[in-house]
C-alpha positions in Angstrom: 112.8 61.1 96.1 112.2 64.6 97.9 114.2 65.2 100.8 110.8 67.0 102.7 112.9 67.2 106.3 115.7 69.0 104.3 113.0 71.3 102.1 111.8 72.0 105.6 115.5 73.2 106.8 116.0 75.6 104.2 112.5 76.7 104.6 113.0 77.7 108.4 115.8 79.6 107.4 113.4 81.8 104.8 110.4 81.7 107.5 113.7 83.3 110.0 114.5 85.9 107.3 111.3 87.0 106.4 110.2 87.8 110.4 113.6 89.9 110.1 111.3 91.8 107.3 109.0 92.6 109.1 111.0 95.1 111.0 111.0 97.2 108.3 107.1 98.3 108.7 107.3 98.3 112.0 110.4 100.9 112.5 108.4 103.0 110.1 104.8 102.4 112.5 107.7 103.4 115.3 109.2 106.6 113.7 105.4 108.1 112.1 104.0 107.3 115.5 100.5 105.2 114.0 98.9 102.6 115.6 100.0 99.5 113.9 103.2 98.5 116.2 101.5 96.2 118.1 100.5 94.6 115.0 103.9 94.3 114.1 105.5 93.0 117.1 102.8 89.6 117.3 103.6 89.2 114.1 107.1 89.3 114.2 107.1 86.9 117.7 104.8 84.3 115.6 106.9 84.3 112.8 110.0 84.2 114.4 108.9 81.4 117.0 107.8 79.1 113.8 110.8 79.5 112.0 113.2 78.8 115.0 110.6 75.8 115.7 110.8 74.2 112.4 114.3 75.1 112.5 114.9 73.1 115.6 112.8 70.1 114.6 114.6 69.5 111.2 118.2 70.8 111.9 119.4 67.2 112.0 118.0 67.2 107.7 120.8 70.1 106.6 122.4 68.9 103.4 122.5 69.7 99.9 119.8 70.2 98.1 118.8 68.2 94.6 117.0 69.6 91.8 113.5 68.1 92.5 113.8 69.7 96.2 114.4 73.4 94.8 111.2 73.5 93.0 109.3 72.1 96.7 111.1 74.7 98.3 109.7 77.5 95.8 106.4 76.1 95.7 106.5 76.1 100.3 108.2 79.3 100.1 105.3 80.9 98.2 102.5 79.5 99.7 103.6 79.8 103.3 105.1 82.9 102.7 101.7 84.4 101.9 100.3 83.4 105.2 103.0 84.9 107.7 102.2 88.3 105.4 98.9 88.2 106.7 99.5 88.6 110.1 100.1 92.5 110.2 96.6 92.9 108.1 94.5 90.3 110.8 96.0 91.5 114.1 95.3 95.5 112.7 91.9 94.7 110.9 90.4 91.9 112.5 87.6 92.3 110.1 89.0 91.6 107.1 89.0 87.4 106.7 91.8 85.0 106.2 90.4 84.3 103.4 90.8 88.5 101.8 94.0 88.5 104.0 95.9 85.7 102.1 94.7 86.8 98.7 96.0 90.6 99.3 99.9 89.0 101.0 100.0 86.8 97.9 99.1 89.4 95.9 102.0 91.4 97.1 104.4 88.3 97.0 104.0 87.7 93.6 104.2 91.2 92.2 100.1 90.7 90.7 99.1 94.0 92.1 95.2 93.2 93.1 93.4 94.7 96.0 90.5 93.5 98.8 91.4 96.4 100.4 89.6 99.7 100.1 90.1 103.0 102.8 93.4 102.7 101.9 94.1 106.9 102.4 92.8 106.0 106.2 95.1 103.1 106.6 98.1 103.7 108.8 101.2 104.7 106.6 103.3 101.5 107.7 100.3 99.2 106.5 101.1 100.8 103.2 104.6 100.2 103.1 104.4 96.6 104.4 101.8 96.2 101.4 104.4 97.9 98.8 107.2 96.3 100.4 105.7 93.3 99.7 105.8 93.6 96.0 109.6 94.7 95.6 110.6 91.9 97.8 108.3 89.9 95.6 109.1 91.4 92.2 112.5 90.1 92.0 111.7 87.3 94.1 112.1 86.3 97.6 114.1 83.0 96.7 116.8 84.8 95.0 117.2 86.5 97.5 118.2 83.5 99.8 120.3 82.3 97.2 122.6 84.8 97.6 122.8 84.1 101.9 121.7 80.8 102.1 125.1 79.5 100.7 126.8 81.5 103.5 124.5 78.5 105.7 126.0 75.6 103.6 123.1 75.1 101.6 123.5 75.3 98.1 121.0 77.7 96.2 121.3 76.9 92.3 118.4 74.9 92.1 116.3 76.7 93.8 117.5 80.0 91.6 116.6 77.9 88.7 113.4 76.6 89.7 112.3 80.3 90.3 113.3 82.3 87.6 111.0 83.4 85.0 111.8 82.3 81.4 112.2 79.6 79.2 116.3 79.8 79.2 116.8 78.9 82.8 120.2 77.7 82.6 122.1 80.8 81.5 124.1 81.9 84.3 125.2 85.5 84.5 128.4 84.8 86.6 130.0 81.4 87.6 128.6 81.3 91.0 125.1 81.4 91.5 125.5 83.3 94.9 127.0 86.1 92.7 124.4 86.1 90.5 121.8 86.9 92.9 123.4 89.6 94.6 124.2 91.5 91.5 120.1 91.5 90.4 119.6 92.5 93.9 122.0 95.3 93.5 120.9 96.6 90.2 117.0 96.0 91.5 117.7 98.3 94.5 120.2 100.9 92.6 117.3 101.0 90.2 114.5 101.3 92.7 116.5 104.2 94.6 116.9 106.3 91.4 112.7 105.6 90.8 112.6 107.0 94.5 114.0 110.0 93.8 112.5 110.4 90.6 109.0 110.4 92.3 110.0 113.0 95.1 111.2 115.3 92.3 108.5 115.3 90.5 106.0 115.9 93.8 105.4 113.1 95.2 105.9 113.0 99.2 109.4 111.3 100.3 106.9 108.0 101.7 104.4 107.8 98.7 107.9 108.4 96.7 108.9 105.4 98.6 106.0 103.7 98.4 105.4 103.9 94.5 109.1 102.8 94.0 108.7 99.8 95.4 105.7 98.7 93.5 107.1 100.2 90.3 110.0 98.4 90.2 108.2 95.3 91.0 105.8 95.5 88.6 102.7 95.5 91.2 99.9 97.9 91.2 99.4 98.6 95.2 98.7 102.0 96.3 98.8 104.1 99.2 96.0 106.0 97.3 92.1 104.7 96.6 92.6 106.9 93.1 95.8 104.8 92.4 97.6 107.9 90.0 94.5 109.4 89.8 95.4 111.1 93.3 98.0 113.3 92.0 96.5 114.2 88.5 100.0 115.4 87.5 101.7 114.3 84.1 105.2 114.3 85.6 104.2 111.7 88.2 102.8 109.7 84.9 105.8 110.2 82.9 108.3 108.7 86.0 106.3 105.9 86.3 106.0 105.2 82.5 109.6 105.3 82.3 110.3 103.0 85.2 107.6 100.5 84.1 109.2 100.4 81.2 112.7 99.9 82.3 111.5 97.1 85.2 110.1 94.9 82.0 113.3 94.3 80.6 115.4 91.2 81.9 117.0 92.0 84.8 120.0 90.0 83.6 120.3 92.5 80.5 120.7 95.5 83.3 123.0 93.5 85.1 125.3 93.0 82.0 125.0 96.1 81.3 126.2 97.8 84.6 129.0 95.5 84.6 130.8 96.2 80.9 129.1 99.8 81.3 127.7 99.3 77.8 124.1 99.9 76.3 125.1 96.9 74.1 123.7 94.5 76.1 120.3 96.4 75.2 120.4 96.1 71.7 121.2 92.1 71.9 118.5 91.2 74.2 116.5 89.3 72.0 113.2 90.4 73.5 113.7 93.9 74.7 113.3 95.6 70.9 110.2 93.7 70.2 109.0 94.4 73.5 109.3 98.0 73.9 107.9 98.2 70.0 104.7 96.3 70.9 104.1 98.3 74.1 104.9 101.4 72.6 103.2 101.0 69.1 99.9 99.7 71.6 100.4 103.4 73.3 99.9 104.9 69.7 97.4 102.7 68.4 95.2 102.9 71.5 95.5 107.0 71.4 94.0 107.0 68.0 91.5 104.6 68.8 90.3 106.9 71.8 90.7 109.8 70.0 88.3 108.3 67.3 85.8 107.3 69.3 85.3 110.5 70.7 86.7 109.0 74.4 89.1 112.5 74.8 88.6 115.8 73.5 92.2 115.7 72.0 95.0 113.2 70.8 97.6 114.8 73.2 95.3 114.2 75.8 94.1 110.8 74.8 97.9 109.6 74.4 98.7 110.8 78.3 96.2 108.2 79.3 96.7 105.7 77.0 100.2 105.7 77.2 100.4 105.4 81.0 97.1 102.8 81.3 98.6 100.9 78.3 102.4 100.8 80.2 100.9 99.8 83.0 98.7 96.7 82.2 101.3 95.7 79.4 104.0 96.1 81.8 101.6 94.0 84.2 101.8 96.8 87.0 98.2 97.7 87.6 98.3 101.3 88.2 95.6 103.5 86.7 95.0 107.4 86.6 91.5 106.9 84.7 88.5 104.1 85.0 89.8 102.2 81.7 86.6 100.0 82.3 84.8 102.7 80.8 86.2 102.9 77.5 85.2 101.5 74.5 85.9 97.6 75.0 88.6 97.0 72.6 90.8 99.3 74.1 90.7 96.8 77.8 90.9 93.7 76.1 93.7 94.7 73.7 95.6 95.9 77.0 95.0 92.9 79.0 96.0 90.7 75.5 99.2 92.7 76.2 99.5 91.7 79.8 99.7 88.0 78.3 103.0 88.3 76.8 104.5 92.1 76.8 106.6 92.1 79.3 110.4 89.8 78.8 111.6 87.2 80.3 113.6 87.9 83.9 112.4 91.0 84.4 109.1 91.8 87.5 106.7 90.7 85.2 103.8 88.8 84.4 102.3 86.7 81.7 104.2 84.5 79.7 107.0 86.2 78.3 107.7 87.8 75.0 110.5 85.2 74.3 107.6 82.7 74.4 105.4 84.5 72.1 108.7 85.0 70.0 109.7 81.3 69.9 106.0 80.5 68.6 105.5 82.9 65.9 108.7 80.9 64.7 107.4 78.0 65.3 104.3 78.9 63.3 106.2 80.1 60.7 108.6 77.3 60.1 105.5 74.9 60.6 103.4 76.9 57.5 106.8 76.9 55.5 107.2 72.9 56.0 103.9 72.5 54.2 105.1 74.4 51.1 108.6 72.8 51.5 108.3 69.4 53.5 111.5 68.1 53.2 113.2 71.6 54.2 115.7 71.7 57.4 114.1 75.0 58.8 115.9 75.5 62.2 114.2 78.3 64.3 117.0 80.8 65.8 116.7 83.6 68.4 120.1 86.1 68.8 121.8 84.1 65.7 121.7 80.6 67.6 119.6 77.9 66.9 116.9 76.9 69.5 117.1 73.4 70.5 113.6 71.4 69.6 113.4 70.5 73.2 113.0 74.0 74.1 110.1 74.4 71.4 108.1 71.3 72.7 109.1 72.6 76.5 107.2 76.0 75.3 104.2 74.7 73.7 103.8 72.4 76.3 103.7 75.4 78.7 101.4 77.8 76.2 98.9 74.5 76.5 98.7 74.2 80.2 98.7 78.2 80.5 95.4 78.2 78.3 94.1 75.4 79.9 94.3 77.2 83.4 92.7 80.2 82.0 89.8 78.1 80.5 89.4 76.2 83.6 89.1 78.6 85.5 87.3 81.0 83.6 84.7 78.4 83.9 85.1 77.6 87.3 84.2 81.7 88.0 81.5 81.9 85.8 79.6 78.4 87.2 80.1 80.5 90.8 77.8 83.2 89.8 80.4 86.3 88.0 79.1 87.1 84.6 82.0 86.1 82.1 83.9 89.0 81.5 84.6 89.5 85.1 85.8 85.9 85.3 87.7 86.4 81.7 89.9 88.9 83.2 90.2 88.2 87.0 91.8 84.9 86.1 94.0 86.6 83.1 94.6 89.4 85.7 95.5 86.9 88.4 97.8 84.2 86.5 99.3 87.4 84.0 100.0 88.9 87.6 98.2 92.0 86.3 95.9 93.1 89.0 92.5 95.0 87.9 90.6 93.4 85.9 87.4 94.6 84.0 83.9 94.6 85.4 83.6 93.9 89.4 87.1 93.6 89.5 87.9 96.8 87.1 90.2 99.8 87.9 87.5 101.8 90.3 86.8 99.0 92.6 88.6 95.7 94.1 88.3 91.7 94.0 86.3 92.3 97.5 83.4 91.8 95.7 84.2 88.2 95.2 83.2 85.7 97.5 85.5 83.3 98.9 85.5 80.5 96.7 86.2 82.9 93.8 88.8 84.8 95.5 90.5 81.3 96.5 90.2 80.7 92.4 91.9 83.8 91.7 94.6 83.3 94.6 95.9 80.1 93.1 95.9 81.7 89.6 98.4 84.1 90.9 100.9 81.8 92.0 100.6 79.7 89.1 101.2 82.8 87.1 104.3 83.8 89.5 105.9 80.4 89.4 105.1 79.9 85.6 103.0 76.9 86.1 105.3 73.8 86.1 107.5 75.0 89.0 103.9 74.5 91.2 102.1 71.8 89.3 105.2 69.6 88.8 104.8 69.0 93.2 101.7 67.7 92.7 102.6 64.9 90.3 102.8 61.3 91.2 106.0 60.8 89.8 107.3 63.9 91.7 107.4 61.9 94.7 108.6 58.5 93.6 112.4 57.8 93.8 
């Protein structure tokens, strides 16, 4: 049975830490002198007064925590989250509805990258940086970071770490306590995001879009300070920093972690995903250069491969950014990048979709299934980095490629009976549960998801957090037999 009063405990906690957030906008509305402080100060009260509330109502329920209560933790933390974002965006633009205001916070929280917003060169600067900061907090995930305080409370954090992190392998640890484990992704994460920082100012970016872009680089989210996106600065070494951290932000976390700590590239080369995944992104770059280059798209291959390599990165990489209306080209060259957006990026790293281990363990699959009909009595184990994969992890993984299809096709279908002609559905919910961001159509590159009404944009909010918690960590709440003891 689910502890909710203790759930509820640990989740005051978060609600406590997150107002503490919130100070981070706000010193910036403070130093550049715009007009958003009072903005953040309500917000900040609210939050802060609901978390202490909640706090005070359940402190009697602090204990430890059981597997079943980490993954109702995850799925409160990322729904209630969302709506303590909003605050900031309602109390400065009371325009924009709950509705728009909750789909761009969850957006942020889950790294997808998708905008309602437009105007946003007019915005005041600390609206942008509480939108990026958003996505870096998301991109490695706000749980983990709890994990690695919340023990310092008495409350355990292993289950929830597991029931957060991406991937199909969610028992490896990286270190023996799981409070260790958290701190070193968060160290590498921000060491990482500093030296993107500095990239970007070097190569002529302002110190605050420098800023800005590093945090949604490194979280694998799309959000600009900029209506153009990369289009703003129209300058290859601005492309050429972000390609490089995109790049580096898809690999497993856990392989840069290893990797700072023996101070070894080896870690690199026996990641089982990160070859494959850098020679399908990479080998898309090429092919999709030579495909625009054929069909007349750019004058030249050199520059037909700027924009397809740093359009391609992105949506692979399931960032979002753009520096040309990709909507506009000839279709396959879209599709193809969004099929990418599916399973590019690996698993544990800011990404979307459903991993490339997944995609990995299925080809296999597929493989030893074709090879069973030649051979039916063969043993025909199916291995990843020399080991042998357990058949319970096979089963886990198709089960999980079923219901992500499923979702898609509901979905899909649920848009398109709504009124948006199908590609626009197609990919706003592969945009949405991939964690993307643009789409094609109404929701392309040059425009936003405010042309969706509210039912749609409700569709495409709960495709995002399915995407984010990789399904079963949010559908499993909502079983029967989730509940019983």
């Amino acid at each position: 049975m689910v502890r909710v009063s203790a759930v509820l405990h640990v989740l005051s906690v978060v609600i406590m830490m997150f107002a503490l957030c919130l100070l981070f906008p706000l010193v910036w509305s403070f130093l550049l002198g715009d007009a958003a402080q009072t903005a953040y100060d309500e917000a900040i009260l609210l939050t802060a007064s609901s978390g202490v509330l909640l706090w005070a109502a359940t402190r009697k329920h602090r204990q430890e925590m059981q597997p079943r209560d980490g993954f109702l933790l995850v799925a409160l933390v990322y729904t209630m989250l969302p709506a303590f974002a909003t605050l900031p965006l309602l109390f400065y633009l009371p325009e924009l509805s709950f509705t728009d205001a909750y789909f761009e916070a969850v957006s942020g929280l889950t790294a997808s990258g998708g905008t309602v917003l437009s105007g946003l060169d007019a915005l005041p600067p600390s609206i942008n940086i509480w939108r990026t900061f958003l996505i870096w907090l998301g991109g490695m995930g706000v749980i983990v970071l709890a994990v690695a305080i919340l023990p310092l409370l008495g409350v355990g954090g292993s289950q929830i770490y597991k029931a957060e992190t991406p991937g199909p392998m969610k028992d490896t640890k990286l270190t023996p306590r799981i409070a260790e484990t958290a701190k070193g992704l968060w160290l590498v994460y921000f060491m990482i995001t500093i030296a993107c920082l500095l990239a970007y100012r070097i190569a002529g970016m302002t110190w605050l879009d420098a800023m800005m872009h590093a945090f949604t680089t490194m979280g694998l989210g799309g959000f600009s300070s900029h209506d153009a996106s990369y289009a703003y600065w129209n300058s290859p070494a601005i492309e050429a920093v972000a390609i490089y951290f995109m790049l580096l932000a898809g690999i497993n976390f856990g392989t840069h972690f290893l990797a700072w700590r023996r101070w070894s590239f080896g870690p690199y080369a026996r990641d089982p995903e990160a070859g494959l995944y850098l020679l399908v992104v990479l080998g898309s770059v090429l092919g999709v250069a030579t495909f625009l280059l054929a069909n007349q798209t750019y004058p030249d291959f050199w520059t037909a491969l700027r924009f397809s390599a740093f359009n391609v990165i992105s949506i692979a990489t399931t960032t979002g950014y753009s520096n040309a209306d990709f909507n506009l080209w000839p279709i396959f060259a879209p599709v193809w990048m969004l099929f990418l957006c599916s399973f590019a990026t690996c698993s544990g790293s800011t990404g979307g979709g459903i991993k490339m281990i997944r995609a990995r363990l299925m080809a296999r699959q597929a493989v030893r299934e074709m090879t069973r009909i030649i051979h039916p009595r063969a043993v025909i184990p199916v291995k990843l980095a020399g080991a042998t994969v357990e058949n319970n992890i096979i089963f886990a993984i198709l089960a999980f490629i079923l219901v992500y299809n499923g979702a898609i096709i509901a979905m899909t279908m649920l848009l398109a009976a709504s009124g948006l002609d199908i590609i626009t559905a197609f990919s706003a919910v592969i945009a949405s549960i991939n964690n993307t961001g643009p789409g094609l159509n109404k929701v392309g590159p040059a425009t936003t998801f405010a042309s969706l009404n509210d039912f749609q944009t409700w569709i495409c909010t709960v495709a995002m957090l399915l995407g984010r918690l990789e399904l079963f960590s949010l559908l499993v709440v909502f079983t029967p037999g989730f509940w019983r003891r």
